[in-house]
Wavefront OBJ file of the C-alpha trace (Angstrom):
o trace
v 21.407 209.055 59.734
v 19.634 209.248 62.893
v 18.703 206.374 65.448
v 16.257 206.742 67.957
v 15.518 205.177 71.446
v 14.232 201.978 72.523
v 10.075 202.277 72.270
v 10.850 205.854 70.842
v 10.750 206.341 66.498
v 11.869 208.913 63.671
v 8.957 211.009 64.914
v 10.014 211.017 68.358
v 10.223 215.228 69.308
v 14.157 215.174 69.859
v 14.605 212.936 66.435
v 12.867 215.600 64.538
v 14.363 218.431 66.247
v 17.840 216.984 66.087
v 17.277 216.641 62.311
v 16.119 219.986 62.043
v 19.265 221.735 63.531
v 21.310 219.460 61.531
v 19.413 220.359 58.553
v 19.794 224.108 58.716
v 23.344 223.116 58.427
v 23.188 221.629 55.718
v 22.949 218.018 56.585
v 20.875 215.682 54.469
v 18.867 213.770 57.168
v 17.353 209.870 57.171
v 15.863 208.656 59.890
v 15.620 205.235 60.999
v 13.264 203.330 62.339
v 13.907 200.001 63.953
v 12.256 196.956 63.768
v 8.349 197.376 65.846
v 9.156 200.968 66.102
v 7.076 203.735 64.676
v 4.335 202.282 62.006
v 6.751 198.991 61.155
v 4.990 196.300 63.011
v 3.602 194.599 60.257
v 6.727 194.473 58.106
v 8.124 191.397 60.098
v 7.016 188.643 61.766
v 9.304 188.495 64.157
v 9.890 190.795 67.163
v 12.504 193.336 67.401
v 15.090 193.053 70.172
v 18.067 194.771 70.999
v 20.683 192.291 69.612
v 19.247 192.473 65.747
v 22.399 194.426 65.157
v 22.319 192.414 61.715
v 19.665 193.832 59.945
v 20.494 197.609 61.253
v 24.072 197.352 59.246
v 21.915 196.025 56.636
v 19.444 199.484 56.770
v 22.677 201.408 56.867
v 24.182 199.562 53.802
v 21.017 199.811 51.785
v 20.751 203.695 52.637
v 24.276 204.415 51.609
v 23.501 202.618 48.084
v 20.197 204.143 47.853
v 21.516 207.477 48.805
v 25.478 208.367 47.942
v 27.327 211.119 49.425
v 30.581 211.592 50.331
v 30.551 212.027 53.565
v 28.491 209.707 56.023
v 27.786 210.270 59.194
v 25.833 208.378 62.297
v 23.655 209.841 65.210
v 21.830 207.980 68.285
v 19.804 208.261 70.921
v 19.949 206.096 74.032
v 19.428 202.350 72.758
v 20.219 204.018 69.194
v 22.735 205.196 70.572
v 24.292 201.440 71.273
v 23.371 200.565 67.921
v 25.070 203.134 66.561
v 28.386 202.303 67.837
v 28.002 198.745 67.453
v 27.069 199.034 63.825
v 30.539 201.143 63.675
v 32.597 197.845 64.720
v 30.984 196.332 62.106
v 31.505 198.753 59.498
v 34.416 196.982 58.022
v 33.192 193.796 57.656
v 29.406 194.787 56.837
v 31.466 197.295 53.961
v 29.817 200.481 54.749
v 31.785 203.734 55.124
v 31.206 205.844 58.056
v 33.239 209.435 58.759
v 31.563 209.898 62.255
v 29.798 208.030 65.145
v 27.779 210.075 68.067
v 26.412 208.155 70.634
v 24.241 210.652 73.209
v 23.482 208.992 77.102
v 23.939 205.396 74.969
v 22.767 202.314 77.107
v 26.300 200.650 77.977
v 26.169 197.916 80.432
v 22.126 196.672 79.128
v 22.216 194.387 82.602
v 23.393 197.256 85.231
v 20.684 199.498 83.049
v 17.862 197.141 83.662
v 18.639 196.454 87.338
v 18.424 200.806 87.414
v 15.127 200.412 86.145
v 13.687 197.748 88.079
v 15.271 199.637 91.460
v 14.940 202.844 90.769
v 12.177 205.899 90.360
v 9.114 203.690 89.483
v 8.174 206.465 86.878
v 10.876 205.528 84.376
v 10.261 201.698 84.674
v 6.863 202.084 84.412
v 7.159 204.391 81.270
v 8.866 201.322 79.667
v 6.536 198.540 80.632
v 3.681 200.930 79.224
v 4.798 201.630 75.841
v 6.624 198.026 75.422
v 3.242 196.511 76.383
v 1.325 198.386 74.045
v 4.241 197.793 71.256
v 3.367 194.001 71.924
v 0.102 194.468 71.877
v 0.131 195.834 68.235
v 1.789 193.232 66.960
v -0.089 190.516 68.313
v -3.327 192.157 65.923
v -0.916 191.963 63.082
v 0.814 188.383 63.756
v -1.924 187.086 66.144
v -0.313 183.557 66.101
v 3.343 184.841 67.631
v 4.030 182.745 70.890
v 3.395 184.391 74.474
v 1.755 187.959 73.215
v -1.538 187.155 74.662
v -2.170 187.929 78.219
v 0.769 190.509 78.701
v -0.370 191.584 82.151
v 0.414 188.867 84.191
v 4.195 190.001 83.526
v 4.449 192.452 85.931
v 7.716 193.893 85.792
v 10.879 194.923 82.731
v 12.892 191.930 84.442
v 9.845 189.330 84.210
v 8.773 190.544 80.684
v 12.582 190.407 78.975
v 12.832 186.740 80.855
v 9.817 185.650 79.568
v 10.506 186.621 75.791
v 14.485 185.781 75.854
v 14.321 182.068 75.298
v 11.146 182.589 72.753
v 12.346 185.330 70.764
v 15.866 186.218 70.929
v 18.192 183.351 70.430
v 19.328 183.284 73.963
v 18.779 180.894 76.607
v 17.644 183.373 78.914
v 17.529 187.282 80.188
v 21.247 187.512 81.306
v 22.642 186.605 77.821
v 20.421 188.249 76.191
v 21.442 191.551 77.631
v 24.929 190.785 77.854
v 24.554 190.499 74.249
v 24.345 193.363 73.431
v 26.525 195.151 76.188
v 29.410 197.848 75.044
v 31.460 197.010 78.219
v 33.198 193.989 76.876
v 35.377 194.084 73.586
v 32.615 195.052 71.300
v 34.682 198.498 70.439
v 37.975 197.439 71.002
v 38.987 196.908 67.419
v 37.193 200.128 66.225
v 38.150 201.639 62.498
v 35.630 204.221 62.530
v 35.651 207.607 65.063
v 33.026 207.392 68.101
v 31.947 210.153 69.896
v 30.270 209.478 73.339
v 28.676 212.347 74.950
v 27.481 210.816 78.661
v 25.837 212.891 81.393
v 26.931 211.533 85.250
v 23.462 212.493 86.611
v 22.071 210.200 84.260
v 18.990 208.292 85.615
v 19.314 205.114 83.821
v 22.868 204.901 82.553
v 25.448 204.490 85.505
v 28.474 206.823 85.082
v 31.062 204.144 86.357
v 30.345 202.241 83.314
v 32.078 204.599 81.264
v 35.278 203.267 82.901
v 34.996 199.636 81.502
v 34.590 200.779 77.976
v 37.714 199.308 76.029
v 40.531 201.443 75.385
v 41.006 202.761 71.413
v 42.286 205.532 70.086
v 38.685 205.890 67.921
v 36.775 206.409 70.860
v 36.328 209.607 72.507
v 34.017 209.980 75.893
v 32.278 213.576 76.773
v 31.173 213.616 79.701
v 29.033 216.098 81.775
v 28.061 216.681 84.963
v 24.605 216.966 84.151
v 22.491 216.518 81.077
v 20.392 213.553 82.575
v 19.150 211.136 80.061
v 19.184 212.759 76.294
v 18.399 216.148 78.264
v 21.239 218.379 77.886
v 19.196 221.311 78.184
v 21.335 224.584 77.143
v 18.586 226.922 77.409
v 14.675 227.938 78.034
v 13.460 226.874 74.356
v 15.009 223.437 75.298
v 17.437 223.207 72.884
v 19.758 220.236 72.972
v 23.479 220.888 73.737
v 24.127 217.063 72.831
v 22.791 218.322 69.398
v 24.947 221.048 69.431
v 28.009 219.348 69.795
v 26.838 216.678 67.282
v 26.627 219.234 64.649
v 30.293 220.384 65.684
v 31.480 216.686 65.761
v 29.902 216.192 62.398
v 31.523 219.253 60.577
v 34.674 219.030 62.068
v 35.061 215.734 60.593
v 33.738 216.765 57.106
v 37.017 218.758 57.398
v 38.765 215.894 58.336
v 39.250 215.601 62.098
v 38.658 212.704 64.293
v 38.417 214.811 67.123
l 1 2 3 4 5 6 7 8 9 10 11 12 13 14 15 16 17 18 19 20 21 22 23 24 25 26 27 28 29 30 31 32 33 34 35 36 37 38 39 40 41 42 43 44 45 46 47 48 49 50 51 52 53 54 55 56 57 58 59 60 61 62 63 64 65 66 67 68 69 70 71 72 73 74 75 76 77 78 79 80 81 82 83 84 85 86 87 88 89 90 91 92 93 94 95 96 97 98 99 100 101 102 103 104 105 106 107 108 109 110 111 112 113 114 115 116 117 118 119 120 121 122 123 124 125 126 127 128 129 130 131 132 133 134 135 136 137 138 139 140 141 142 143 144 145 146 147 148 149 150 151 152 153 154 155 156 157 158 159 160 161 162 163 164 165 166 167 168 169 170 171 172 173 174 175 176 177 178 179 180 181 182 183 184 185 186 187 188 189 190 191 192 193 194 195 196 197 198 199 200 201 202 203 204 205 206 207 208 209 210 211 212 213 214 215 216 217 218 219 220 221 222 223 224 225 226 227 228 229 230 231 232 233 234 235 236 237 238 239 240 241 242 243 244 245 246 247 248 249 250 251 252 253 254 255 256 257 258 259 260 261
């Protein structure tokens, strides 16, 4: 199973061509789209944010019931990337079985990430506020009556837009918590019973490398990391193949055989 990044979807060009190369190896792919993303707007009411951890353990559940194998085994991209390992801490209590975790460039500390964005290159901030606007703006045809979707421009910024929707739409009383609720940098993975492969790139545009360091300590979490790769790059060659991918599908079978790492 296969989890995308934040504003991306299961069509996104490195989702497909991740499940392609795993599927020449004889993977059986699903991939999962989250709440808002892809054509799933007018499923829910209510909008998707990053802390619905809930009713992604839920999709996994329902996928493992719907579709048994033996071996099960969890990919993600960026934000998916964070879901991916925080649905592994909650494997054992959400009563799913999971062989393998990789989490490529996943968003660690969501507060240091957003203060990245809103200080750095304007062209990845920008990218954001673009495609979350028009994510917003979808929904509000669907569910015209949802609070605060009308007007979007006069948000100008990622910082103004997440503190505006927080306290409407997440649960938390405002922007801070909200991220912070969804961080990997506190105990989150401390109490891990599943293997987690991190593979992190230090020239990474929007995930600082020092965060890395103040992941918890467990003996079911292995970090890879790279001196370049930027952000879900990993480019190994001209045809722009992913080496992230690569070492997935070694991750993967190696623990089909029964290694953690």
């Amino acid at each position: 199973m296969l989890i995308h990044g934040w504003e991306g979807s299961s069509e996104s060009v490195y989702m497909i061509s991740s499940a392609a190369r795993l599927y020449d190896r004889g993977f059986d792919i699903f991939r999962l789209n989250l709440r808002d993303h892809g054509p799933t707007h007018h499923l829910n009411p209510g909008l998707f944010h990053s802390c619905r951890i809930g009713e992604v353990v839920g999709a996994v559940k329902a996928i493992q019931e719907r579709f048994s194998r033996r071996r099960f085994f969890l990919g993600g991209f960026s934000l998916g990337g964070n879901f991916a390992l925080r649905v592994a801490a909650r494997a054992t209590e959400g009563n799913i079985s999971i062989d393998h975790v990789v989490a490529v460039s996943p968003v660690l500390n969501p507060l240091r990430t957003m203060a990245v964005l809103q200080n750095g290159p304007r062209i990845y901030h920008d990218y954001f506020m673009k495609k979350w606007r028009r994510s917003l703006e979808i929904k509000r045809r669907y569910f015209p009556e949802t609070e605060g979707l009308a007007n979007l421009s006069r948000l100008g910024t990622l910082w103004e837009m997440t503190a505006y929707f927080a306290p409407r739409h997440t649960g938390f009383p405002n922007a801070r918590a909200y991220l912070n609720g969804y961080t990997l940098v506190g105990d989150d993975l401390r109490g891990l019973a599943v293997c987690c492969h991190i593979i992190a790139s230090e020239d990474d545009p929007m995930i600082p490398v020092e965060d890395l360091h103040r992941l918890p300590s467990s003996n079911r979490l292995f970090i890879e990391r790279t001196r370049y790769g930027g952000h879900c790059g990993f480019f190994q060659n001209l045809s722009l193949d992913s080496w992230a991918v690569t070492r997935m599908i070694t991750i993967f079978t190696r623990s089909a055989e029964g290694q953690c790492f």
